[in-house]
N, C-alpha and C positions, 0 to 999 in steps of 0.2 A: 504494500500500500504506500503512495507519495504523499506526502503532505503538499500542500497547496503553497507556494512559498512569495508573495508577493515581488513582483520586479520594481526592487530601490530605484532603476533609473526615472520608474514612471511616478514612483512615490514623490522622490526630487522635484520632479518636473512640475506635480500636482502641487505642491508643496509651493514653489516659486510661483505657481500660475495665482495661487490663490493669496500670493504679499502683492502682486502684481493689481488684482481686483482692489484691495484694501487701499493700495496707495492712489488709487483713480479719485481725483475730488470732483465734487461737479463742479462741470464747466462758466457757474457763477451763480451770485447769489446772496444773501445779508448774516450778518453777524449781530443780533441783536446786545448792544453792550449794557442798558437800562432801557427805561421806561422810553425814554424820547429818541437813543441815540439808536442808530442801526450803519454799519457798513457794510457799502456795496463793495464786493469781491469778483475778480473772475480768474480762472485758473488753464494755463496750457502747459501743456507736454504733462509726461507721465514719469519723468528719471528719476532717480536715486536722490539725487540732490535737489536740496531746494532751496527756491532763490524768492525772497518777497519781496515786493517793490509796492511802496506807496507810491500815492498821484497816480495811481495805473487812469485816470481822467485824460492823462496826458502821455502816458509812455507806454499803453498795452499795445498800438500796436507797432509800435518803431523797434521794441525790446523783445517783441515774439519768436526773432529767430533765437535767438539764446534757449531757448526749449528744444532744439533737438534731441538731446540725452540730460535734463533736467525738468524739474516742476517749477513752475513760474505761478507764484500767488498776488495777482496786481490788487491793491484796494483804494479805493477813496478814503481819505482821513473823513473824520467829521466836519460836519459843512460845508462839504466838497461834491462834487461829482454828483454821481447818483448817490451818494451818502445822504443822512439826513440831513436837512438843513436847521444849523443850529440858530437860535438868536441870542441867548442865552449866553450873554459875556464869561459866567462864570463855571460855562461846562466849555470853554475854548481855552487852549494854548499848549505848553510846551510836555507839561507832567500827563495831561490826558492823551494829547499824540504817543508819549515812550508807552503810556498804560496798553494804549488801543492795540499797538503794536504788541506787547505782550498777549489780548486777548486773538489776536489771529493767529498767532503763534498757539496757542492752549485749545481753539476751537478748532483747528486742523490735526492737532496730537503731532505737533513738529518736535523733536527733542535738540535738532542742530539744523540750523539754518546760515544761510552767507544773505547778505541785505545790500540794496541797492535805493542810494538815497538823493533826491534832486535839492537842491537849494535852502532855506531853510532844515529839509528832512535831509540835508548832509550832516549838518550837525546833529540832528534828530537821532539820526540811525549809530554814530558813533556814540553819542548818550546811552545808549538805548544797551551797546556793547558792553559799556563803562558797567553800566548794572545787571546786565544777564551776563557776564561773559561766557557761561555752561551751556549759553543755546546761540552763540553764535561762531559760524566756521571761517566768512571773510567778510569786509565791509568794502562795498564800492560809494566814492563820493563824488557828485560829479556837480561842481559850482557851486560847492557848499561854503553856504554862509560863514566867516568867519569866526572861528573860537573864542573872540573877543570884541568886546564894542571899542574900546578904549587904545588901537594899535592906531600909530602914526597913520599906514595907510588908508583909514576909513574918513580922513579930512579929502576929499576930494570936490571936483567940481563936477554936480549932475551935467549928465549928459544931453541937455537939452536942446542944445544947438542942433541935434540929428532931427530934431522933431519938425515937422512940416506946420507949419502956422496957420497957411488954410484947412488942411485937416483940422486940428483941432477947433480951428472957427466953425467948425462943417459939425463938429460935435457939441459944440456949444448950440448950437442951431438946433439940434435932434431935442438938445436935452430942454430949452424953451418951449421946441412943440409937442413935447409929451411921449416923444421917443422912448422912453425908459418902460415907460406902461406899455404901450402902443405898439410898440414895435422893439423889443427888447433883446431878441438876436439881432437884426441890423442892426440896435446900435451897439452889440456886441462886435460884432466884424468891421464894423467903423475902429470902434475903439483900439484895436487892434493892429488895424493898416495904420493908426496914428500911431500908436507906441510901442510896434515891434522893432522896429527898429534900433533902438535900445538896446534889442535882445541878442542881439546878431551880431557879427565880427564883420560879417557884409552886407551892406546894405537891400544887397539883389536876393541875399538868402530868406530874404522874409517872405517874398514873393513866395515860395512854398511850403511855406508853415503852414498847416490847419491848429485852430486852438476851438476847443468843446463848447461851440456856444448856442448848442444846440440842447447845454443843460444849464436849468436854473439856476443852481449852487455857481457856476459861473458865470453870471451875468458878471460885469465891473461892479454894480453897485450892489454886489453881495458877495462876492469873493473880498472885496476890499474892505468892509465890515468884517469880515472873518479874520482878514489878516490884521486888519487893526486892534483886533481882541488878542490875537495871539502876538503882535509885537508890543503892546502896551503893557502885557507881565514882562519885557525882558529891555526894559528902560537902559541898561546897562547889563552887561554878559563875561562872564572870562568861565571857559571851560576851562582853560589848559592844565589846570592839577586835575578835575575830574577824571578828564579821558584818557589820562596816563594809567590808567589799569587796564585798558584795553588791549587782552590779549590777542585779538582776531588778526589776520594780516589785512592792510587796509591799501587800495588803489584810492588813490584822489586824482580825480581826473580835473582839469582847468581849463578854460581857453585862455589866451594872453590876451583878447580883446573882452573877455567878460567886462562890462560896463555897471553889473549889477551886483555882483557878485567879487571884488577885487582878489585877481592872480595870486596877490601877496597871499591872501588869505590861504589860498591853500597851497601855499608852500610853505604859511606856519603849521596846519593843519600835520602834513607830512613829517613836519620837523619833530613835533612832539608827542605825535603817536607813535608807540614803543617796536612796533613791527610794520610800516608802513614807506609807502614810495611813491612818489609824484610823475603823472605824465601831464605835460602841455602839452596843447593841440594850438600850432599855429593860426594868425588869422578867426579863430573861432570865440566868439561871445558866448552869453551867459546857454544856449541850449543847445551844450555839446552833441547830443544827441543827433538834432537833426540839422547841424551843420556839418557833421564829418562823419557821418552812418557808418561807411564801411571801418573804417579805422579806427572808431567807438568800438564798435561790436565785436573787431578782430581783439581786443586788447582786452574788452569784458569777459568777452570769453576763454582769451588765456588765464585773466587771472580766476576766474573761478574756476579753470582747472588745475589749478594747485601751480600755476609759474605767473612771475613777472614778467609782464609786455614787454618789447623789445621797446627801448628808449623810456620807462620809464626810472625814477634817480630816486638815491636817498638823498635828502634834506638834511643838515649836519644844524643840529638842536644849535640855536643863541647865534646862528648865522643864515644869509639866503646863500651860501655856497652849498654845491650840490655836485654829488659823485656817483 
């Protein structure tokens, strides 16, 4: 008589098919945090590792190729996006974005995570490091706000000159005739073609920007309430003792033309985080993203696969020399 001996290869296979199911998220969807607040989530590729990225409003779909052999979890912060929209000054700003982020971390059952952080949520996400270091594997920053309010380079002269005069007369126009009610994506896309430009290292590069103005939480005269709630708690700032616990290895990605965001910034950034290295992108302003796609995405995705981009430098602490 045989015994029946089950074939381990298929056991295996079964085995792997069924972490394979577990790790599939839906493809989007809300994270209820309390009674009022809810974030909108969406989620591509299926790999091993995973990568979160707030503002996904603005970066789900220029950062999608990075999911070929990864999980990509984009979400709207609060007051954002499809997020809820907040009014409530006193559920907005810096402590409840590092929380929020913790709760999409805890409602997906991520144990380690690498984070990818736009502009203020550059500093956000290194924050965010400084206090979980156990659940994160690398941090990417791309035009992140400065670690300090208080550095010489933050005296500078707004970039106003780039701004078109009739445009903005053309805005002042909208907002007399009731444009804001009335018509409140145009004069989203108004608002736009006047102060992209700002945003960009070339002028011509705005020309194919789209920005979300197809969602409430972004009109101007609601994202700018939001962010005025969240820069009014940080009157003055110095991370640079907090973030020095940050064990994660960090890319800070910059353009030399950021107008919004100053270069210097993040080459302190690089300087004083303990495992980190700086790449500039020539010619490129505050949205490196979609001024230099290919060369963004070639370097994102090196460094999430465990190497440093080619040309990016360490930063030498208490100097801007760089090796």
């Amino acid at each position: 008589m045989h015994l029946l001996r089950p074939n381990v290869s298929a056991v295996v296979v079964l085995l792997f098919a069924a972490c394979a199911v577990e790790r599939q998220f839906p493809p989007q969807g809300y994270i209820d945090i309390d009674d009022s607040v809810r974030l909108h989530y969406r989620t591509i590729g299926d790999g091993p590792d995973t990568v979160v990225v707030p503002a996904g409003m603005y970066l789900t779909e220029d950062l999608s190729p990075l999911a070929t052999h990864r999980t990509l979890i984009f979400y709207d912060m609060r007051g954002r996006g499809r997020s809820s929209r907040v009014i409530d000054g006193s559920k907005l700003g810096l402590d409840h974005d590092i929380d929020d982020l913790e709760a999409v971390r805890r409602h997906f059952g991520i144990s380690r995570m690498s984070l990818v952080g736009f502009s203020y949520l550059g500093a956000m996400v290194a924050l965010y490091a400084a206090e979980h270091p156990e659940h994160v594997n690398r941090v990417v920053q791309m035009g992140a706000m400065p670690p300090r309010s208080s550095a010489p380079y933050m005296e500078r002269t707004p970039p106003t000159a780039l701004i078109d005069t009739a445009k903005v007369n053309h805005l002042r126009e909208m907002e007399s005739s009731g444009a804001l009610a009335s018509n409140p994506m145009g004069y989203c896309e108004a608002y736009w073609d006047t102060y992209l430009v700002m945003y960009v290292g070339i002028a011509a590069s705005a020309d194919s920007i789209t920005l979300p103005c197809n969602l409430r939480n972004e009109w101007p005269q609601n994202f700018s309430v939001t962010l005025q709630h969240v820069m009014s708690k940080l009157p003055e700032w110095d991370w640079r003792v907090q973030v020095r616990t940050v064990a994660a290895p960090t890319l800070t990605l910059h353009g030399d033309a950021d107008r919004i965001a100053p270069p210097e910034g993040g080459r302190e950034w690089a300087a004083i985080l303990p495992d980190a290295r700086l790449l500039i992108f020539p010619n490129v302003g505050h949205l490196i993203w979609a001024e230099s796609r290919t060369a963004f995405l070639d370097a994102v995705d090196q460094f999430l696969d465990g190497q440093w981009p080619r040309g990016s430098r360490v930063v030498e602490a208490g100097s801007q020399a760089s090796r």
